[in-house]
C-alpha positions, 0 to 999 in steps of 0.5 A: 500500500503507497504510504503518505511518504511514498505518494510525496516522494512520488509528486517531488520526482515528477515535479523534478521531470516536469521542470527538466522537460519545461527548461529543455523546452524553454528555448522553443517558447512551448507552453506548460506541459500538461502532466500525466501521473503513474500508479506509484506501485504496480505499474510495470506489466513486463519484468526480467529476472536473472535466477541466483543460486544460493544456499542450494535455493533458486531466487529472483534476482536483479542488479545494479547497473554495470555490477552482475556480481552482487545480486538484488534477490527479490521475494515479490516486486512492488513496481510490478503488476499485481499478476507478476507478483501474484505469479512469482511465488507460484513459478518459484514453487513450481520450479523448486517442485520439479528438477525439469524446470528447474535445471539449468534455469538462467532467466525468467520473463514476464509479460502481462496486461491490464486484460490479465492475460500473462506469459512467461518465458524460461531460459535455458542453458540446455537443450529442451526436449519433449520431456519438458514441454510436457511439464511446461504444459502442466505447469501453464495450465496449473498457472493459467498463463502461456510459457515459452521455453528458449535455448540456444537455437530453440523456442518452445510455445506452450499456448501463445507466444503473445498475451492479449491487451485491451486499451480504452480510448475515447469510449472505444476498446481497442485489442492488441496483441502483444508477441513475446520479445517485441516491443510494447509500452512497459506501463499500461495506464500510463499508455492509456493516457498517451493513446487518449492525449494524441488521439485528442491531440490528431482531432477529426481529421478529413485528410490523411495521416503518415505514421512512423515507426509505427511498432504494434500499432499501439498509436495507429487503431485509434488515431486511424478512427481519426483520419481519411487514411494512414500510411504506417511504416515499421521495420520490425518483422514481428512488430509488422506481424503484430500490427496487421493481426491488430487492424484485423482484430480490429476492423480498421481497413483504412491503414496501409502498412509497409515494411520500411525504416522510416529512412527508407520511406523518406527516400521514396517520398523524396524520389531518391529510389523506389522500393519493391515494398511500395509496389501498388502504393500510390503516394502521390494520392495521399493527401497527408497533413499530419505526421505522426512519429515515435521513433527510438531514444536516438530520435529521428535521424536529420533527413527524417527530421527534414521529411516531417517539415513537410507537413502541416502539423507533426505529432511527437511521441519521445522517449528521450527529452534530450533527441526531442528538443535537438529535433526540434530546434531543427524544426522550430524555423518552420513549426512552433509547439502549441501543446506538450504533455509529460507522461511518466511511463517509468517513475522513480528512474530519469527517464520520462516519456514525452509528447508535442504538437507542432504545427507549422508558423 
């Protein structure tokens, strides 16, 4: 239970980003951030943990950054979802029941969802044979959750090597699903108010929107309920795999989606070279007037960068507050923020997730 203590300790950490965010933003004259809190417990639905052997006993175990040799051993984990702890002493007993489990365990993942779907993944340093799928298989449906069994060169599914999510935005409930080892946002409630915040920010438009780095399509159902069309672009296989399985769960048939890196779709866009990818695709019949982009911690790269001052208005998600305000002053001749929002998708760490409106001056 969050104590007075901690609910303070939680508001001064969120006020020190909000003020990193306002002073990094300065210089672009931006507006007050609108802030979007996290649960302070309880929030994280993905977890990894290394098992430590000691005392002829298997533990959880984490570290800190840069040492692996002092372990952190874990009975339950406060900061993640009430699934994962629900499901860490139960595997734990499990595995300490059953020598096929257990022997030669190194790592143990989970993944879960606020629809309370859940997977674990067990990695071994052996090879898994018959024998232990057999006991996967018990243990999952002792445990009511999908496994995967990895090795070198092996991948075992027992159930789905996905976990379904569900996501409320604007009244509406959109279904993702999630693969295992593929990205997905850490901290559902917090994701829940950044669907909802770009979904507002897009507003209803009558022209078309262009998506980069679109992943699982986590942005692209609900902003695709927002416009005519999308183009969405992802150079993830599996992310692209997840992306169309999610349009289809969905219904929503005004997306089309290509494998490219979103340097690549600047070269087609630009006329540098054509791309067999982009085979039957018409980009000259768009009609795009926003452009919506969540790229990785490096940010957009320069000619990317330069690609998005083509449109009237650009919508930025960030993960890195640093590459968003160098992509910005690239862009600040041309666009002005007129909306930024902070939202805490890691409390108690730096790191902090962001978003701007730019709109063309």
């Amino acid at each position: 239970m969050t104590t007075m203590r901690d609910a303070a300790a939680y508001a001064a950490q969120l006020a020190d980003k909000q003020t990193r965010l306002r002073e990094l933003l300065a210089p672009f004259a931006a507006p007050e951030p609108q802030v979007f809190a996290s649960p302070p417990e309880h929030y994280r639905l993905r977890a990894e943990f290394r098992i430590w052997r000691e005392g002829g006993q298997m533990h959880y175990a984490m570290f800190e950054a840069g040492n692996n040799r002092t372990p952190i051993l874990l009975e339950d984990f406060p900061i993640g979802s009430q699934q994962i702890n629900a499901l860490m002493p139960r595997l734990k007993s499990a595995w300490q029941a059953s020598r096929l489990l257990s022997h030669k365990l190194f790592q143990v993942e989970f993944l879960t969802t606020l629809a309370g779907d859940a997977l674990i993944t067990l990695c071994y340093h052996r090879r898994l044979d018959d024998i232990w799928q057999a006991e996967a298989e018990k243990l999952a449906a002792e445990l009511g959750v999908s496994v995967i069994g990895r090795a070198r060169g092996q991948r075992m599914v027992v159930g789905r090597d996905y976990v379904q999510e569900s996501m409320q935005v604007a009244g509406r409930s959109f279904s993702y699903r999630q693969p295992e080892g593929a990205f997905t946002q850490p901290n559902g409630e917090v994701c829940q108010q950044m669907l909802a915040w770009a979904y507002s920010m897009l507003g209803e438009r009558t022209d078309d929107l262009l998506e980069l780095y679109c992943g699982n399509g986590n942005f692209t159902l609900p902003l695709a309920t927002r416009a005519r069309r999308v183009l969405a672009t992802e150079i993830s296989k599996s992310s692209v795999n997840a992306a169309l399985a999610n349009l289809a769960d969905n219904g929503v048939d005004n997306v089309t989606l290509v494998r490219l890196s979103a340097e690549e779709l600047t070269e087609a866009l630009t006329g540098v070279r054509p791309f067999r990818r982009l085979a039957g695709i018409d980009l000259t019949s768009y009609n795009f007037g926003t452009v919506f982009v969540d790229p990785p911690r490096a940010g957009m790269d320069p000619d990317t960068c330069e690609l998005t001052r083509r449109f009237q208005r650009i919508l930025y998600i960030s993960c890195n507050p640093e590459t968003l305000a160098a992509n910005i002053a690239q862009l600040s001749d041309t666009h002005r923020i007129s909306q930024c929002a902070l939202f805490d998708q890691f409390p108690w760490t730096h790191h902090m997730e962001s978003g701007v409106l730019l709109e063309r001056r």
